[in-house]
MDAnalysis code that builds the backbone (N, CA, C; Angstrom):
import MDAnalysis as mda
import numpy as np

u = mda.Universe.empty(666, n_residues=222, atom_resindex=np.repeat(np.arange(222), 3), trajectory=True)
u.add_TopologyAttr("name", ["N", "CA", "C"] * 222)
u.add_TopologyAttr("resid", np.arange(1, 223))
u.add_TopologyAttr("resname", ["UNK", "UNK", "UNK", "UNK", "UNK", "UNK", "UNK", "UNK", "UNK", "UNK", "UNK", "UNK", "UNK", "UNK", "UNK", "UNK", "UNK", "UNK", "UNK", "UNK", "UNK", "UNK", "UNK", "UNK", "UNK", "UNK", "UNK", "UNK", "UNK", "UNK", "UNK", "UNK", "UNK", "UNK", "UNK", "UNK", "UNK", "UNK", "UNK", "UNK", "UNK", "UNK", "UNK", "UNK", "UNK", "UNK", "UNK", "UNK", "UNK", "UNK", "UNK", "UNK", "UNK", "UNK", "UNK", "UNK", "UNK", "UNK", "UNK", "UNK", "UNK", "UNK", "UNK", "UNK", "UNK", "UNK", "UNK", "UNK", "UNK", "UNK", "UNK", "UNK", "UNK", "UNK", "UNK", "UNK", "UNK", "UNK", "UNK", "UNK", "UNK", "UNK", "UNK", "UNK", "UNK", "UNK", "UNK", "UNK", "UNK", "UNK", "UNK", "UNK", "UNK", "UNK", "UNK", "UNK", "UNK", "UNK", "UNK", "UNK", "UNK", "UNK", "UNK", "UNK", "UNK", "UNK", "UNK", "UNK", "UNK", "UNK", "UNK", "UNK", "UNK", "UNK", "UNK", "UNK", "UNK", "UNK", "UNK", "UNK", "UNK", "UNK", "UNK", "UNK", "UNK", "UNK", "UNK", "UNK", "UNK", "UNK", "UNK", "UNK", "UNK", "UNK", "UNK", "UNK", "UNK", "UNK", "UNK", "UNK", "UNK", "UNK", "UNK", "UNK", "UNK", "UNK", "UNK", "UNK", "UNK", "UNK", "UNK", "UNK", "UNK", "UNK", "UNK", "UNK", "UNK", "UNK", "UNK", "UNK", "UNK", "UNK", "UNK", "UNK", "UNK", "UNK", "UNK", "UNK", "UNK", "UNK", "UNK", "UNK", "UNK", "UNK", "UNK", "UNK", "UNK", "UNK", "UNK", "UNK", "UNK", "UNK", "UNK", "UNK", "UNK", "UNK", "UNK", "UNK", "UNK", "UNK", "UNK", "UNK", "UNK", "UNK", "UNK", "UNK", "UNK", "UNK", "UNK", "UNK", "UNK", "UNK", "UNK", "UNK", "UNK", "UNK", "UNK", "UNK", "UNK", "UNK", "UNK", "UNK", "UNK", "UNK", "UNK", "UNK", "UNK", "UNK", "UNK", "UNK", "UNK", "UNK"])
u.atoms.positions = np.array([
    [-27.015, 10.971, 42.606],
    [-26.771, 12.299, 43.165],
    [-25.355, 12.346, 43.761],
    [-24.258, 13.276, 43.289],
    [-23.176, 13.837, 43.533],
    [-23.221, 13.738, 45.036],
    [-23.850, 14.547, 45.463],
    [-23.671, 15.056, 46.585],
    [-24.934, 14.709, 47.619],
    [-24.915, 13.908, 48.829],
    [-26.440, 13.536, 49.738],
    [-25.649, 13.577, 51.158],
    [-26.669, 13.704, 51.840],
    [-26.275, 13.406, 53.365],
    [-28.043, 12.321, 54.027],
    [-26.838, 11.541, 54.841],
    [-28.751, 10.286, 55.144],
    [-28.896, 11.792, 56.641],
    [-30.078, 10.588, 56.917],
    [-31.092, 11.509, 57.736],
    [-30.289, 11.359, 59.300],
    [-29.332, 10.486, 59.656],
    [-28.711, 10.507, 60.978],
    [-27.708, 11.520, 61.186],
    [-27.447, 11.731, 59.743],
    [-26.240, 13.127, 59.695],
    [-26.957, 14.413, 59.426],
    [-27.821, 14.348, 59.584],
    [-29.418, 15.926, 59.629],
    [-29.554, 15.522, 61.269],
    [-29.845, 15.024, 62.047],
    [-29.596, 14.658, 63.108],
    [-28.858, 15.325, 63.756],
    [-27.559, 15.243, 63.588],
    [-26.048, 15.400, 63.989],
    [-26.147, 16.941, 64.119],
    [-26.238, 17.159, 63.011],
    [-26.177, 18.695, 62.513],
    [-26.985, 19.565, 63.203],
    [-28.049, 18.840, 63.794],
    [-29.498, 19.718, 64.112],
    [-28.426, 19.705, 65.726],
    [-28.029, 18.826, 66.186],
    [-27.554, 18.675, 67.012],
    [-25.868, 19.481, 67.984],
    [-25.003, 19.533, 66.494],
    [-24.464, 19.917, 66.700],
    [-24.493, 21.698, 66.697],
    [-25.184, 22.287, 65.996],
    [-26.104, 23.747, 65.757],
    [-26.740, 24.208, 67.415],
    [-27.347, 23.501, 67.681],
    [-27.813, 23.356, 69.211],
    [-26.429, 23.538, 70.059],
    [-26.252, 22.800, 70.267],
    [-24.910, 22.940, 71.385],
    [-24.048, 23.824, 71.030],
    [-23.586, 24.139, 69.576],
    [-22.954, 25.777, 69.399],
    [-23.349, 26.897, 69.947],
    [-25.241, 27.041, 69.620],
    [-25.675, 28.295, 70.346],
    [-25.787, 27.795, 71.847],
    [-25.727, 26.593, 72.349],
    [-25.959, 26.783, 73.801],
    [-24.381, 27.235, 74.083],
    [-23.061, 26.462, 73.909],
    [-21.398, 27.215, 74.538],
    [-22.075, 28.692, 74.223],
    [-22.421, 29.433, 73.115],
    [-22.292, 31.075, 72.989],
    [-22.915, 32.011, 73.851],
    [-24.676, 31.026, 74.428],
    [-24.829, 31.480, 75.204],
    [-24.552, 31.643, 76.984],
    [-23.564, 30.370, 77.137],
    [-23.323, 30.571, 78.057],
    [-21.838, 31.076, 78.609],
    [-21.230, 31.494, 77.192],
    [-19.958, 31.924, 77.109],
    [-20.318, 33.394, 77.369],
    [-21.223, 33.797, 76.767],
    [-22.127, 35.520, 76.182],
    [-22.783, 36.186, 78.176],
    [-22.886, 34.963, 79.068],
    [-23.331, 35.622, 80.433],
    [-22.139, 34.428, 81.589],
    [-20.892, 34.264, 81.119],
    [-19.527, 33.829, 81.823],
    [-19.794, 32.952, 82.372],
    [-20.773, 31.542, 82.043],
    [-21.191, 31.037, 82.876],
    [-20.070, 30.129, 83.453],
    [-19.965, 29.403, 84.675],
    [-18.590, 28.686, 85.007],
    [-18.588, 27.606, 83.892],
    [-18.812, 26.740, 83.540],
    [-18.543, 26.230, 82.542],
    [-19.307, 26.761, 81.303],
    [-18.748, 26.874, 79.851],
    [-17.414, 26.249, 79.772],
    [-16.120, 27.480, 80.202],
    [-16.340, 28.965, 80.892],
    [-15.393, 29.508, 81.220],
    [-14.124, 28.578, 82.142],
    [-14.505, 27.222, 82.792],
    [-13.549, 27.149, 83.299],
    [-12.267, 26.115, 82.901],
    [-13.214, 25.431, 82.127],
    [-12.571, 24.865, 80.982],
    [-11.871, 25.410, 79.886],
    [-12.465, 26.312, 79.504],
    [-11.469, 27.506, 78.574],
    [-9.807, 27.991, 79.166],
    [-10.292, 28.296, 80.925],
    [-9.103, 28.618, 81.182],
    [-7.977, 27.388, 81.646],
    [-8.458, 26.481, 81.944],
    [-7.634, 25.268, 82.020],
    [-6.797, 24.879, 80.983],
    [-7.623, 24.881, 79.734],
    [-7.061, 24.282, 78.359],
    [-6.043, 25.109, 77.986],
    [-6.551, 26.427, 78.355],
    [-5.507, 28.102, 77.674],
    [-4.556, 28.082, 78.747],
    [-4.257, 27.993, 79.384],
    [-3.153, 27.515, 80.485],
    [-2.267, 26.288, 80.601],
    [-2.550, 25.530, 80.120],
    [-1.797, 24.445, 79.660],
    [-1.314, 24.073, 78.457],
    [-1.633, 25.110, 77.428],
    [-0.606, 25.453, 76.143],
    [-0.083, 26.571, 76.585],
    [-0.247, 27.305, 77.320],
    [0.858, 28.312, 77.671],
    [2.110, 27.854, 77.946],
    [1.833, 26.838, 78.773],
    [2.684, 25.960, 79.471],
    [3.607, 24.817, 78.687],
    [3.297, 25.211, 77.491],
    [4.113, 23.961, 76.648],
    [4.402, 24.369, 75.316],
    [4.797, 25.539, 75.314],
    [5.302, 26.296, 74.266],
    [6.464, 26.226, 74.012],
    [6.916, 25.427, 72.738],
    [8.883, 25.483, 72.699],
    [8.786, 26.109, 70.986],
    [10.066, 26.245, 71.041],
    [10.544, 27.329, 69.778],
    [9.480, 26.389, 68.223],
    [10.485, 24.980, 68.421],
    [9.800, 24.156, 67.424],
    [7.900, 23.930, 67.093],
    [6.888, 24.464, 68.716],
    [5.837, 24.398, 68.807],
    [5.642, 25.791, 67.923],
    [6.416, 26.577, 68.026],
    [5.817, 27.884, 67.925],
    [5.633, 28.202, 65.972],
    [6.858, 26.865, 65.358],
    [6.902, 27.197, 64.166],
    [5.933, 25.969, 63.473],
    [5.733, 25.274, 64.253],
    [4.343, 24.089, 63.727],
    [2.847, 24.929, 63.685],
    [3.067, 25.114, 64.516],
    [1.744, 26.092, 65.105],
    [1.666, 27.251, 64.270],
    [1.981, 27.828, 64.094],
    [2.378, 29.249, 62.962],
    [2.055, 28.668, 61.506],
    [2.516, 27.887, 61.316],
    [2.449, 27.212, 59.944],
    [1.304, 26.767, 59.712],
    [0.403, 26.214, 60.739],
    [-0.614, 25.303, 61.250],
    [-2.430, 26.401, 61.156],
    [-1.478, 27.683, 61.530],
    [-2.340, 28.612, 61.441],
    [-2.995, 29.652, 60.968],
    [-1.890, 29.446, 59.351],
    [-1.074, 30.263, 58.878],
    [-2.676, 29.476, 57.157],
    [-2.151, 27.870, 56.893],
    [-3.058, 27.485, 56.309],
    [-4.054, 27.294, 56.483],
    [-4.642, 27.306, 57.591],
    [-6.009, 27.397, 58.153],
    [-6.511, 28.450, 58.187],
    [-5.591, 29.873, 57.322],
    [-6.506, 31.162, 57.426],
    [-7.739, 31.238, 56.620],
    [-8.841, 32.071, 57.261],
    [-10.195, 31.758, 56.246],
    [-10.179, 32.621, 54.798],
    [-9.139, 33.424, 54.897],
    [-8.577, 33.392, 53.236],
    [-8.424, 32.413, 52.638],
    [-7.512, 31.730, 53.320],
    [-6.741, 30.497, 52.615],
    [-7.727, 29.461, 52.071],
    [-8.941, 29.437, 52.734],
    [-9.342, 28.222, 53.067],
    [-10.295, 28.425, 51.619],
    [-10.808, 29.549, 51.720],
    [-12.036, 29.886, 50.617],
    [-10.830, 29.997, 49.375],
    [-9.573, 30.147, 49.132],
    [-8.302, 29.510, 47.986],
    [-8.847, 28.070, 48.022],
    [-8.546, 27.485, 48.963],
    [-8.927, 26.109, 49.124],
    [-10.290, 25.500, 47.900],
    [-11.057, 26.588, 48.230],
    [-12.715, 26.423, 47.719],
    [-12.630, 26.392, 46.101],
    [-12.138, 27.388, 46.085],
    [-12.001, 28.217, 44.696],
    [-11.272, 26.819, 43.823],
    [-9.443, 26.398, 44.163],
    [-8.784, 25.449, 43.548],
    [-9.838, 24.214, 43.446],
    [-10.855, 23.586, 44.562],
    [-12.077, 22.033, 44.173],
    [-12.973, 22.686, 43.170],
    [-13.292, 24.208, 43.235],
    [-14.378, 24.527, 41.998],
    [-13.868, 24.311, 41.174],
    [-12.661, 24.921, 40.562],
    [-12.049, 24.808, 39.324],
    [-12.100, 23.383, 38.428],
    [-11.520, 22.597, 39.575],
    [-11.233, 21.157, 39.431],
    [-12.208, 20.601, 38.794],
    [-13.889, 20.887, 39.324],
    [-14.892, 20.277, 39.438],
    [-15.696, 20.651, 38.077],
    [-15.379, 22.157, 37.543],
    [-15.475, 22.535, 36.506],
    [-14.909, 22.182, 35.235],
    [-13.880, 21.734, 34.936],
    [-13.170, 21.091, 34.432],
    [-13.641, 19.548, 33.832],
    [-13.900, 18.896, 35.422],
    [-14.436, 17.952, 35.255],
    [-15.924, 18.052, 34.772],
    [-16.526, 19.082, 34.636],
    [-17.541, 18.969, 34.021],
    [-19.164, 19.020, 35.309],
    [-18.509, 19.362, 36.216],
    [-19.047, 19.226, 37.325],
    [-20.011, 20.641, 37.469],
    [-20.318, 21.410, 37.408],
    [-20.569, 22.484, 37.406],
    [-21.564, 23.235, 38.889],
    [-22.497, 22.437, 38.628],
    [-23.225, 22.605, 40.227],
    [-22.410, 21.785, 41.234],
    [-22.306, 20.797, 41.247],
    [-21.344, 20.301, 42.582],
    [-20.291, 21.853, 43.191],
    [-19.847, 22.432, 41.591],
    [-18.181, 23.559, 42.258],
    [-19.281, 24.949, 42.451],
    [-20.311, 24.835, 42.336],
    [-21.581, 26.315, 42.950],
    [-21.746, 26.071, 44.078],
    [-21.842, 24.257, 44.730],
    [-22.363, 23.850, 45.968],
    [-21.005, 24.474, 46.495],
    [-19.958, 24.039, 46.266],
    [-18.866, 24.793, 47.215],
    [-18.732, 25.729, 47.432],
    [-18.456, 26.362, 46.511],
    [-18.697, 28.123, 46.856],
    [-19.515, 28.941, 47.201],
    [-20.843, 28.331, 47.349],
    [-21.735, 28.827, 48.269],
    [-21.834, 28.166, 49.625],
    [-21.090, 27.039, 50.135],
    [-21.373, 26.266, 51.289],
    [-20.460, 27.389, 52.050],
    [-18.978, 27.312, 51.301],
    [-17.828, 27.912, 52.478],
    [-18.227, 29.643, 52.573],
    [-18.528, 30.311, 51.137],
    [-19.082, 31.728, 51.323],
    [-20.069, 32.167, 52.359],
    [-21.348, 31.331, 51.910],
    [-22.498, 31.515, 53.256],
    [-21.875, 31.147, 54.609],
    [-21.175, 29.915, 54.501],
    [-20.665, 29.391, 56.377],
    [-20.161, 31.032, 56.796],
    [-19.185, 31.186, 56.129],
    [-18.584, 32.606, 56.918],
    [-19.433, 33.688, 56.867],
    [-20.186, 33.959, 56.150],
    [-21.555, 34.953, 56.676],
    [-22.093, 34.484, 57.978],
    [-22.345, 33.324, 58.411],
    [-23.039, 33.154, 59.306],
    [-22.155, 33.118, 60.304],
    [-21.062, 33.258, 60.486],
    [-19.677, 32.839, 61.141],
    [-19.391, 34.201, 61.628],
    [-19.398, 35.110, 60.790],
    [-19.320, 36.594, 61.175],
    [-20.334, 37.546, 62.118],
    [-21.577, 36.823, 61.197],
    [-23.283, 37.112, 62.133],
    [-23.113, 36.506, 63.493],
    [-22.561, 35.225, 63.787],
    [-22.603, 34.903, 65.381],
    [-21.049, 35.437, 66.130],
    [-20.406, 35.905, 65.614],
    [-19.337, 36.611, 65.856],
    [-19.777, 37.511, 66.934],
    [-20.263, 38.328, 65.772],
    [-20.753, 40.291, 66.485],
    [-21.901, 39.367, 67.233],
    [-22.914, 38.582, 67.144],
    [-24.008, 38.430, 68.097],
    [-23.556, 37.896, 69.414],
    [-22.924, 37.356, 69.436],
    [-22.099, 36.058, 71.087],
    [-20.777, 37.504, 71.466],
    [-20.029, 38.686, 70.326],
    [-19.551, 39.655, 70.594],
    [-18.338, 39.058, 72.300],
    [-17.747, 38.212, 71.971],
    [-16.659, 37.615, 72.962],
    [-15.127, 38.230, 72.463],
    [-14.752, 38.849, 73.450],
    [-13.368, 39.448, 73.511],
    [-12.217, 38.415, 73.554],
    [-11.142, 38.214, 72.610],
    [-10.452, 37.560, 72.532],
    [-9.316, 37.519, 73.818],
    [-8.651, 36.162, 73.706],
    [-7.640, 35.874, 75.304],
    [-6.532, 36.958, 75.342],
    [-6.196, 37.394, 76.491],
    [-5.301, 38.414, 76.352],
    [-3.930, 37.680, 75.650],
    [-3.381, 38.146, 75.670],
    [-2.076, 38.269, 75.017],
    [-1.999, 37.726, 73.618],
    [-3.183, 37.836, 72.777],
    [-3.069, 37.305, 71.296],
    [-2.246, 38.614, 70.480],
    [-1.864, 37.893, 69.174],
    [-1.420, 38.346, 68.239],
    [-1.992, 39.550, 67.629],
    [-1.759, 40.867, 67.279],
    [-2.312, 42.157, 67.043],
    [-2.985, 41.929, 65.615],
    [-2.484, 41.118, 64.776],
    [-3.343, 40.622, 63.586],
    [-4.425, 39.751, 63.886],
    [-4.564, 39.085, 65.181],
    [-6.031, 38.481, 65.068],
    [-6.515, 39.682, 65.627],
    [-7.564, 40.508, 64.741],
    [-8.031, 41.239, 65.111],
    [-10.158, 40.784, 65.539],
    [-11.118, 41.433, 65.717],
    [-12.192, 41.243, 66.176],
    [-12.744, 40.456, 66.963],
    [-14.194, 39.407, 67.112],
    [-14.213, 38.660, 68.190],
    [-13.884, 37.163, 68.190],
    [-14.136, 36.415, 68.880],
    [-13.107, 35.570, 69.174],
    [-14.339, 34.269, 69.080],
    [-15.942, 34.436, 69.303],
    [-16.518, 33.175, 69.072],
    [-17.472, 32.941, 68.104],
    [-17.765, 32.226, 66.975],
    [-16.980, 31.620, 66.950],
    [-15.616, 31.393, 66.284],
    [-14.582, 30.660, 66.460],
    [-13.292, 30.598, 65.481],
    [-13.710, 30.419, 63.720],
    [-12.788, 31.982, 63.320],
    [-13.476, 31.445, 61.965],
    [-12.261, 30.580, 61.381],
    [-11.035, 30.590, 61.831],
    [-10.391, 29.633, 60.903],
    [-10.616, 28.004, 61.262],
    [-11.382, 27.702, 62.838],
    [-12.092, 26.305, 63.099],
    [-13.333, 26.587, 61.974],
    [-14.204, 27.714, 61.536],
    [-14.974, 26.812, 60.796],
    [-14.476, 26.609, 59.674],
    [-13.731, 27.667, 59.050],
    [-13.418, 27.343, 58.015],
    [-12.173, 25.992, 57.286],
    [-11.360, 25.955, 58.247],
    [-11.111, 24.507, 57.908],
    [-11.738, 23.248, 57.923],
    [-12.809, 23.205, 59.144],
    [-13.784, 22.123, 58.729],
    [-14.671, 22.513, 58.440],
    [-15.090, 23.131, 57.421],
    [-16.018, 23.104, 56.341],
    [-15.253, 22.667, 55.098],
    [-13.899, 23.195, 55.045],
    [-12.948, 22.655, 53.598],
    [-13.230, 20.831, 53.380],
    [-12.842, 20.711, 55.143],
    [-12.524, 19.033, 55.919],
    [-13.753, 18.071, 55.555],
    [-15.146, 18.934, 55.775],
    [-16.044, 18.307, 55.371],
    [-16.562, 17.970, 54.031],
    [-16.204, 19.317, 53.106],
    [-16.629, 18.986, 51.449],
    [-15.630, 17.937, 51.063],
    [-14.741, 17.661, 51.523],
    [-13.534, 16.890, 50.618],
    [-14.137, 15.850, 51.423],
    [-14.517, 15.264, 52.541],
    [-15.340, 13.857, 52.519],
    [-16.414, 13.724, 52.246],
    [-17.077, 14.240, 52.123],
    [-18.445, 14.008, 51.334],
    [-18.541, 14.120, 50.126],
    [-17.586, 14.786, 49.424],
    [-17.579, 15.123, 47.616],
    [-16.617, 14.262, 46.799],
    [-15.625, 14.322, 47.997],
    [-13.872, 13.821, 47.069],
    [-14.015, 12.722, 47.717],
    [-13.485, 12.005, 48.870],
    [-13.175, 10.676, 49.506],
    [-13.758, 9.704, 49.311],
    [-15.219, 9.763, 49.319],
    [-16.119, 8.616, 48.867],
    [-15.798, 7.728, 47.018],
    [-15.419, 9.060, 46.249],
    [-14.777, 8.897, 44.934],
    [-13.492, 7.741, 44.776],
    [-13.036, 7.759, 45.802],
    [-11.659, 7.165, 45.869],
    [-11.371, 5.562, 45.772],
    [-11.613, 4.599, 45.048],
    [-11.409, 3.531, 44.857],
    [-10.731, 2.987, 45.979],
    [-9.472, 2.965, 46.160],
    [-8.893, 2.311, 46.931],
    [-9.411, 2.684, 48.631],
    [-9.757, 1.328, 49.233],
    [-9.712, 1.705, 50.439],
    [-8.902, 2.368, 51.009],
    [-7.400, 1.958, 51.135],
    [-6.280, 2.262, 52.256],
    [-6.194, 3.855, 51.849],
    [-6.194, 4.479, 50.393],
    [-6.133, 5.592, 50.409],
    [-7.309, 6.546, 50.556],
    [-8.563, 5.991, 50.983],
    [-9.307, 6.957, 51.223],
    [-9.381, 7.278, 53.244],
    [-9.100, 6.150, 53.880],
    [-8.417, 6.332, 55.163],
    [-6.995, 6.814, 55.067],
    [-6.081, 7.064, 54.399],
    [-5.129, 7.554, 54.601],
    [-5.210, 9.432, 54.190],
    [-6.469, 9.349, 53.416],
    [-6.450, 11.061, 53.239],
    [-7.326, 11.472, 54.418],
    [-8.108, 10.295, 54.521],
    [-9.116, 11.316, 55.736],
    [-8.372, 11.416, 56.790],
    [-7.268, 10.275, 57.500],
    [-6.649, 10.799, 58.612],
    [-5.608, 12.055, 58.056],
    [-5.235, 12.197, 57.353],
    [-4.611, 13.717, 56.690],
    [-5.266, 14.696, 57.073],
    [-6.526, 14.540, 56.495],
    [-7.156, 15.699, 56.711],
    [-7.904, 15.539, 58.035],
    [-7.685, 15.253, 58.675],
    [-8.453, 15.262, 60.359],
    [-6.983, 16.413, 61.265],
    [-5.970, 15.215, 60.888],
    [-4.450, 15.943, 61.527],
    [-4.270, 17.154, 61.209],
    [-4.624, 17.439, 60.202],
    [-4.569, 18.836, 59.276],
    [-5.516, 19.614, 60.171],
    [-6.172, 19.633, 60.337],
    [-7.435, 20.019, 60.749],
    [-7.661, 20.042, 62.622],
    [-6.775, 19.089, 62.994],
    [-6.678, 19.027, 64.327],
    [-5.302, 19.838, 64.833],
    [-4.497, 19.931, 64.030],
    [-3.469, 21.143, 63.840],
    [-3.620, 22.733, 63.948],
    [-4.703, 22.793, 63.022],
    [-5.075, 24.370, 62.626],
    [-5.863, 24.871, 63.814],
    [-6.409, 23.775, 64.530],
    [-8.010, 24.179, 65.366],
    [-6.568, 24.571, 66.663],
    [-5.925, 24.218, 67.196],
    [-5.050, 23.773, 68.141],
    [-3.743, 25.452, 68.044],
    [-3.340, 24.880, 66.543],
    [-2.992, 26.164, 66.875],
    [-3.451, 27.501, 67.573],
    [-5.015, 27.718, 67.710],
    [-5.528, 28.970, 67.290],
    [-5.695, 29.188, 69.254],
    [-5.774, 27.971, 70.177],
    [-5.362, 28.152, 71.429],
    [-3.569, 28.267, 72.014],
    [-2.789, 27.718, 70.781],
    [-1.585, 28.174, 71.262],
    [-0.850, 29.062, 71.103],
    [-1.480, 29.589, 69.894],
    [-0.913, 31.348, 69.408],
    [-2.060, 32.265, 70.234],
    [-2.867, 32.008, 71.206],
    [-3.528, 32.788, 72.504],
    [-4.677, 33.692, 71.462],
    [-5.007, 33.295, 70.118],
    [-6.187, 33.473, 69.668],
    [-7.480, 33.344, 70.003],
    [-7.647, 32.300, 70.789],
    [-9.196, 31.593, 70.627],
    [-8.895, 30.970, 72.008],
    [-9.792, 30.628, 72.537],
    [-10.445, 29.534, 74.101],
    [-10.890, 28.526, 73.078],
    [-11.033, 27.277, 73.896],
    [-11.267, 26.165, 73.804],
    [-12.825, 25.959, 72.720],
    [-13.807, 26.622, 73.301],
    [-14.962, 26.746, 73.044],
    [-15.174, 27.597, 71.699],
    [-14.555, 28.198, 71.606],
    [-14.109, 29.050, 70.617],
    [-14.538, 28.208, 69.440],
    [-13.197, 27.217, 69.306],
    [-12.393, 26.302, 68.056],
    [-14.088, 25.273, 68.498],
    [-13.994, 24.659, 69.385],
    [-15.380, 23.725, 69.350],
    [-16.357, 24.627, 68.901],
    [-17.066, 25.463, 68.724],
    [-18.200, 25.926, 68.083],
    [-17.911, 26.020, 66.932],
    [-17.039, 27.293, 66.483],
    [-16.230, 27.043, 64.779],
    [-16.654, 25.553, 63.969],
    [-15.695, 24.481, 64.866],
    [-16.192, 23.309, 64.269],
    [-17.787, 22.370, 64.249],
    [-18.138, 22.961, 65.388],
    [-19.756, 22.579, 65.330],
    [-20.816, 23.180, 64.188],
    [-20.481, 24.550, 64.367],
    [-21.189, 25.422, 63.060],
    [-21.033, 24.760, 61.600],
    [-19.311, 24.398, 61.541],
    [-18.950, 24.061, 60.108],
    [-19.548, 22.702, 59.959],
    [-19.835, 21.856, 60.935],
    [-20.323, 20.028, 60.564],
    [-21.849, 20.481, 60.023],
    [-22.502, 21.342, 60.944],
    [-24.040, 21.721, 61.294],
    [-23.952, 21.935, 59.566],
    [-23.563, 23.522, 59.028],
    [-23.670, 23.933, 57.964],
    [-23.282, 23.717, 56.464],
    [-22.415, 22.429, 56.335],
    [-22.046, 21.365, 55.349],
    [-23.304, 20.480, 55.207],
    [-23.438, 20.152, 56.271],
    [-24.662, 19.004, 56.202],
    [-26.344, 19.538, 55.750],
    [-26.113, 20.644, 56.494],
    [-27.615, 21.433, 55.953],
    [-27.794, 21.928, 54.710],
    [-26.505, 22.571, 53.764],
    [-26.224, 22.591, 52.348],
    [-26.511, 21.501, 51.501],
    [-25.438, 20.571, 52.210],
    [-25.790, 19.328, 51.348],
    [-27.237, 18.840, 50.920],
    [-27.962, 18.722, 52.449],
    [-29.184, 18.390, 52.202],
    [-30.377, 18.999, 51.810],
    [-29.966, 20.223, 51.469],
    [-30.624, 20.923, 50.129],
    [-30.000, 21.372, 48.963],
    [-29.078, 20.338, 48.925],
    [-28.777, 20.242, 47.251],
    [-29.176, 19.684, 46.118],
    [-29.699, 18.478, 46.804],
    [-30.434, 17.791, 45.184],
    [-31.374, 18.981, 45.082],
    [-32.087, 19.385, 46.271],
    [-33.174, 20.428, 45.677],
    [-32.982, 21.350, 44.828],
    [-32.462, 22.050, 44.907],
    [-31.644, 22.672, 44.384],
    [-31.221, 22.398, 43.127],
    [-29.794, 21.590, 42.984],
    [-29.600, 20.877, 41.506],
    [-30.696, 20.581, 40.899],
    [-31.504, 20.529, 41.222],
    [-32.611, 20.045, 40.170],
    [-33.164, 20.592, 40.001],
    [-33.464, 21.520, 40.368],
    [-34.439, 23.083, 40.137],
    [-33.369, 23.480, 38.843],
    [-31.939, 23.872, 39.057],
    [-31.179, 24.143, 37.974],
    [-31.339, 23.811, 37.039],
    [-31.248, 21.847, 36.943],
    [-31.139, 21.262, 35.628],
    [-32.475, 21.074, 34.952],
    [-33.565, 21.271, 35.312],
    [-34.835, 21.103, 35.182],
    [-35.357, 22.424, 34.497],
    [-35.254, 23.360, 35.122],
    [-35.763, 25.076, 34.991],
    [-34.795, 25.689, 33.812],
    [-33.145, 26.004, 34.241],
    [-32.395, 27.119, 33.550],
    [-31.256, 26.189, 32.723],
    [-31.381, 26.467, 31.144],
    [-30.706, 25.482, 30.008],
    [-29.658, 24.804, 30.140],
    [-29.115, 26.299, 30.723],
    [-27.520, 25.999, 31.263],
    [-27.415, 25.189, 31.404],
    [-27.988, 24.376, 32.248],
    [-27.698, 23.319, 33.389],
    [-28.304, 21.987, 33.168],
    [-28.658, 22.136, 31.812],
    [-29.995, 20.815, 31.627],
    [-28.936, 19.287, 31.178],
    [-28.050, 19.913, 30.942],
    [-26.975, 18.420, 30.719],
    [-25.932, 18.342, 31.710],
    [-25.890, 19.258, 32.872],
    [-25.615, 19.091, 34.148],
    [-25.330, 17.709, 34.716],
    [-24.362, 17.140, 35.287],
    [-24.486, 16.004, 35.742],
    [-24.544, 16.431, 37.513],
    [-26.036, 16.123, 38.262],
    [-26.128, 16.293, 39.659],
    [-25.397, 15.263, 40.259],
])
């Protein structure tokens, strides 16, 4: 099977899903934490803003848009298609499509007003971050689908710290361009670990319902 997650990372997920809706709900009635932590963190990138931050950060935030990211999706389907992959590049495009449905649904439900002085293009609400989930949801299919693939040790630690920095970039930006609070980018990324892992682990089901049931798919490699 292409694609599995073991049962400690269903765990994680169940886990990390939990503590998303608990920050929303206690973000949703101001509770002092994590409000006060939000404002600590958002105050101390205020505080360390230089010209060169402003064009890392921009750039940083710029590829982490959840346009970009579902481009992102689209270029591993292709790939995967190609390769002959066919359900693996469906698992993607339904993992990152659905994440942001559900990303939008706890949006309007948790309904949190973004930090003052953001950018007039981040427009609507602010929890959770959709460009935190949507970069780690990209962050997560490429280690669980692509990295494990990778023969060489040194280069499969050298892409995953890529893509962590990458990823620890984009989330970061989105408190220094006065987008998002702290809690924000941490739920984004909690949702996206939670909802990779819960895909995954109904994918063999899945794949095999495909290759089993509809023709298409009967020389499918799961």
């Amino acid at each position: 099977m292409i694609i599995s997650v073991e049962k400690k990372q269903i765990r994680r997920a169940i886990i990390a899903f939990i503590v998303m809706l608990l920050l929303g709900l206690l973000v949703k009635i101001n509770f002092f934490f994590p409000i006060k932590v939000d404002e600590a963190i958002y105050n101390f990138f205020d505080k360390v803003q230089t010209p060169l931050g402003d064009v890392i950060m921009s750039i940083s935030t710029f590829l982490g848009e959840p346009t970009i990211d579902i481009i992102y999706a689209v270029v591993l389907s292709v790939i995967l298609v190609i390769a002959r992959l066919k359900i693996p590049a469906m698992w993607v495009i339904a993992t990152v499509l659905s994440g942001d449905v559900v990303g939008y649904i706890l949006k309007h439900l948790f309904a949190r007003a973004r930090p003052s002085g953001h950018l007039l293009t981040d427009s609507g609400f602010s929890f959770p971050s959709g460009h935190s989930l949507g970069i780690t949801m990209i962050i997560m299919i490429l280690l669980i689908l692509v990295i494990p693939n990778i023969n060489s040790s040194r280069t499969r630690m050298w892409l995953t710290w890529v893509l962590w920095t990458f990823g620890a970039l984009t989330l970061m930006s989105r408190i220094y361009l006065k987008a998002h609070y702290f809690s924000d980018i941490l739920s984004g990324a909690l949702l996206a670990y939670a909802w990779v892992i819960l895909t995954a682990w109904c994918y063999p089901i899945v794949a095999n319902y495909l290759k089993q049931k509809i023709p298409f798919f009967k020389n499918e490699e799961i």
